[in-house]
N, C-alpha and C positions, 0 to 999 in steps of 0.2 A: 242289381236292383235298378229298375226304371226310376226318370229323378223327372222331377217340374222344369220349365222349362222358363227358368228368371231369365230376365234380360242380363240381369248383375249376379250371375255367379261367377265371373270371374275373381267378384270383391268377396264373394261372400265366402271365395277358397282360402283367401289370403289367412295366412294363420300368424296369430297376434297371442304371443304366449299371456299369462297369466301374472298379474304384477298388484302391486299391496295398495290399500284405497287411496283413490286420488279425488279431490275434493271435485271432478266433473263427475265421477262416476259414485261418489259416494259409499254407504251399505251396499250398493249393490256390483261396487267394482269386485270380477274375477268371473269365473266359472260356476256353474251350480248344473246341479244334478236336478231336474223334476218330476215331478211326477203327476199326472190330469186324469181327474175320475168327472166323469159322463155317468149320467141316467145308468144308462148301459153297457159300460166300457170302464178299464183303466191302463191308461197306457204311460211307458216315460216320453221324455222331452229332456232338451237341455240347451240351456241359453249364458252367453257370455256377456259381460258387460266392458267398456272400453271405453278411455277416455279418445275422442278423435274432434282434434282443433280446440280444444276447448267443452265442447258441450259430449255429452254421452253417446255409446253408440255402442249397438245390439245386435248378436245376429242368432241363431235362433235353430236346432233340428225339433223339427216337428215330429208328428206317428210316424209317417214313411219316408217324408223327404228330405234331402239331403241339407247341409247348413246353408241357409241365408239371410241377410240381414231383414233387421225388420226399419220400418219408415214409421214417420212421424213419432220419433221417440221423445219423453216429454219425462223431466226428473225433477220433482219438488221433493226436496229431502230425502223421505222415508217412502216416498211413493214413485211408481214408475209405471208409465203406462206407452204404449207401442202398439203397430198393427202390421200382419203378417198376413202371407198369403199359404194355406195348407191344403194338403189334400186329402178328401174323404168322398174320393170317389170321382170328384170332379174336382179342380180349385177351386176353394171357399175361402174369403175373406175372415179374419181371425182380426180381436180386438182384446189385448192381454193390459189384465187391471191387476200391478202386484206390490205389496207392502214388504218390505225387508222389516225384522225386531229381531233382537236375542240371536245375530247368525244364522238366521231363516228367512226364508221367506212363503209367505201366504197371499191366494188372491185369484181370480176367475179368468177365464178363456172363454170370449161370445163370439159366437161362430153366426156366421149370416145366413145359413141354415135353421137358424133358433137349437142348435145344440147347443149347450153350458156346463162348462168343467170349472170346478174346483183344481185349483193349483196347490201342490205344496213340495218346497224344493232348500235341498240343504247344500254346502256347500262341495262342490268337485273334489274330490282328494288327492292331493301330489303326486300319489304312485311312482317317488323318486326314487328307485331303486337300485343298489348295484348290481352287477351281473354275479349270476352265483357260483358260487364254486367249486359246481359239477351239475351235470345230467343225469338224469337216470336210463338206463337202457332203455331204447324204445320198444314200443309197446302197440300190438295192433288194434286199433278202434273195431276195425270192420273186416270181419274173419270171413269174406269171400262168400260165405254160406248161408246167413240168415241175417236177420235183423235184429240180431242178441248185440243187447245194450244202446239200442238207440227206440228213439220215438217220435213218433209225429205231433206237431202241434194240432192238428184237423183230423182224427182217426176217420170222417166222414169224408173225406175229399182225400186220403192218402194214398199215392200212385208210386210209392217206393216200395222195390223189393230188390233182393239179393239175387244175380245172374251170371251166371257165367262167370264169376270170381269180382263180377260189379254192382257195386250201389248204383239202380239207375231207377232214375224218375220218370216211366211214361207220359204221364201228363201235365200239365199243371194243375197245384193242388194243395198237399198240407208243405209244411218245411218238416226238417228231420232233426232230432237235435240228438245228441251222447247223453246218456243217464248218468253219466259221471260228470264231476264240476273239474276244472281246472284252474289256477293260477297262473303261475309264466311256467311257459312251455317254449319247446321246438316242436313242429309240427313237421309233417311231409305227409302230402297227397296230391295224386294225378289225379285227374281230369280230363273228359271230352267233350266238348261246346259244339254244339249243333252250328251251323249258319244261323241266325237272328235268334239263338238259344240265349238267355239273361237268367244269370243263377248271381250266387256268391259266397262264401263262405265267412261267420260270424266268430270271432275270436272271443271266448268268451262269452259268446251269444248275445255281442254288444255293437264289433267296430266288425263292417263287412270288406272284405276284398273280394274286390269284382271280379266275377266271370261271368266275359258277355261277348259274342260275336254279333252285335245287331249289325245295321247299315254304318257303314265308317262316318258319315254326317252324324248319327244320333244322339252321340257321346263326348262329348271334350276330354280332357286329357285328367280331372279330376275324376270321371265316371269312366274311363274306358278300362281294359282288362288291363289290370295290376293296381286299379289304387285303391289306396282306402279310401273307400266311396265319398266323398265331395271333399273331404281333407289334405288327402296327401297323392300329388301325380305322382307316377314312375319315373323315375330319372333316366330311363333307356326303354327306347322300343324294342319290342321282341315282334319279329315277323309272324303275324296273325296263320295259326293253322285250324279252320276248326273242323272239326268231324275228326280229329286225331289227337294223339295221347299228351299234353304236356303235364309239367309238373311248378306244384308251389314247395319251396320250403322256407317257413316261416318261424318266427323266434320272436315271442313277447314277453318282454321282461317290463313292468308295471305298463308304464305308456309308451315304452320304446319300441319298437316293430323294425325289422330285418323282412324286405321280401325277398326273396330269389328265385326269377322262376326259369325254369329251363338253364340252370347254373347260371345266371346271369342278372345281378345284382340289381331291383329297380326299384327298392329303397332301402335306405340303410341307415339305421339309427337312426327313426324319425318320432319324435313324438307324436300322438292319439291326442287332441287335444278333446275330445269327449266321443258319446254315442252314436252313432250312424242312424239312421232311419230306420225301422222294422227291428229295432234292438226289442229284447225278451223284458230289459226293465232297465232302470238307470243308476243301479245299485253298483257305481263302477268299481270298488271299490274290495267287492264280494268276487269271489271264483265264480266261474261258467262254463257252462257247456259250450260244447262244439256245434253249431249250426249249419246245417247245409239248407239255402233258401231253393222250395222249389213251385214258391207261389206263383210264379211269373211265368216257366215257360215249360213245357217238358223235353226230352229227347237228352236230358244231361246224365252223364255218368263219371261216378268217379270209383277209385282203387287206389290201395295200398297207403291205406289213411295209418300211418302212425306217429305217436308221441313219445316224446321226452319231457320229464317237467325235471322242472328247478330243484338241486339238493343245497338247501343251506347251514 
């Protein structure tokens, strides 16, 4: 995924788990799940709240882009209001007016474009799980041959088809998603990145792991290949191949995530602390589908996509 280009995303990576109300953050101290309906649109969102020096402090993933804080944050009791920078095509200035009652919260998104969303957002769920105790045989997603069992989000913009034993994206266009939902899984699938090709893959059709060979400047260590996009960097560089085969294998158990790619460990038991950008909805809570994003770039291919999920 392409991400904005804050001055402060270094703060806005920093991950600040989740803790019980503190009279700076009030109702609205933790995590929450949102959700923003527009005229013509409904998309998630999800925004954290923190207590930092004393006074409150927010940061915020928007429709596409990745987590950042938001400024001028301002909390009189029950009310919370903050301003963000989003994007809908270009950066737009965002103006969030929200009430917390009864473990909810309600309240509008004014966009300096004169677009106006309705907010309504409950709270993040723990997803503290243990690890289970067994796999089930895996299982292949993408039988080399067709497109049985997956589908596009854009059937009018959709440039995937089965080749030569690959899912490959000519152009850029719709995303691809599995008709099946999932819960915790182990994952495995190759991949081949273009030079300046930006795809990623959506666990759950929620938290994305990057794949992207853009320019080596484009990306920080939170957006380059292997993280979960603005949340969590790689603990180990893997030397960049692209136009050639590597592989993920992936294991999510509630918010815990295991990367490996090319056998070589570049996160591990890390917590998801919410949605990534271009997630399908903020229902984190719910099973999801498998997401291959191929809005961004074409020339991506992937093979030998199979699962294990969870026996408990």
């Amino acid at each position: 995924m392409k991400k904005l280009c804050f001055a402060f995303i270094a703060a806005a990576a920093i991950l600040i788990p989740a803790f019980s109300k503190q009279d700076s953050a009030g109702g609205f101290a933790g995590r929450w799940d949102l959700t923003v309906k527009t005229p013509d649109s409904t998309y998630p969102s999800w925004m954290e709240v923190t207590a930092s020096a004393g006074s409150p402090a927010v940061r915020v993933v928007g429709r596409v882009a990745s987590v950042h804080p938001a400024s001028d944050v301002k909390l009189e009791g029950s009310h919370l209001t903050f301003n963000t920078s989003e994007w809908f095509g270009k950066e737009i200035p965002v103006s969030w007016d929200l009430t917390v009652a009864d473990g909810k919260i309600s309240g509008t998104e004014k966009r300096s474009d004169g677009v106006d969303g309705q907010i309504t957002g409950v709270p993040a769920p723990a997803l503290d799980r243990a690890a289970p105790s067994s796999w089930s045989k895996p299982e292949a997603l993408f039988d080399g041959k067709d497109l049985n069992g997956w589908e596009p989000d854009n059937s009018s913009k959709n440039h995937w088809k089965a080749e030569h034993g690959e899912l490959v994206n000519e152009a850029a266009g719709a995303n691809i998603r599995t008709t099946r939902m999932f819960d915790d899984f182990r994952l495995h699938l190759e991949y081949n990145c273009p030079p300046d090709g930006n795809s990623g893959v959506y666990l759950r059709g929620r938290d994305e792991v990057q794949v992207e060979y853009e320019a080596a400047d484009k990306n920080d260590q939170f957006h380059m290949m292997g993280s979960i996009y603005g949340f969590i960097a790689p603990a180990k560089t893997v030397p960049p191949r692209p136009g050639q085969w590597e592989s993920y294998d992936i294991t999510l158990v509630g918010r815990t995530v295991t990367v490996v790619r090319d056998d070589i460990v570049i996160i591990d038991h890390k917590e998801i602390p919410g949605i990534t950008g271009g997630a399908i909805d903020s229902h984190e809570g719910e099973p999801g589908p498998l997401l291959i994003q191929g809005d961004h770039t074409g020339g991506m291919k992937y093979r030998n996509i199979t699962i294990a999920v969870a026996q408990r």
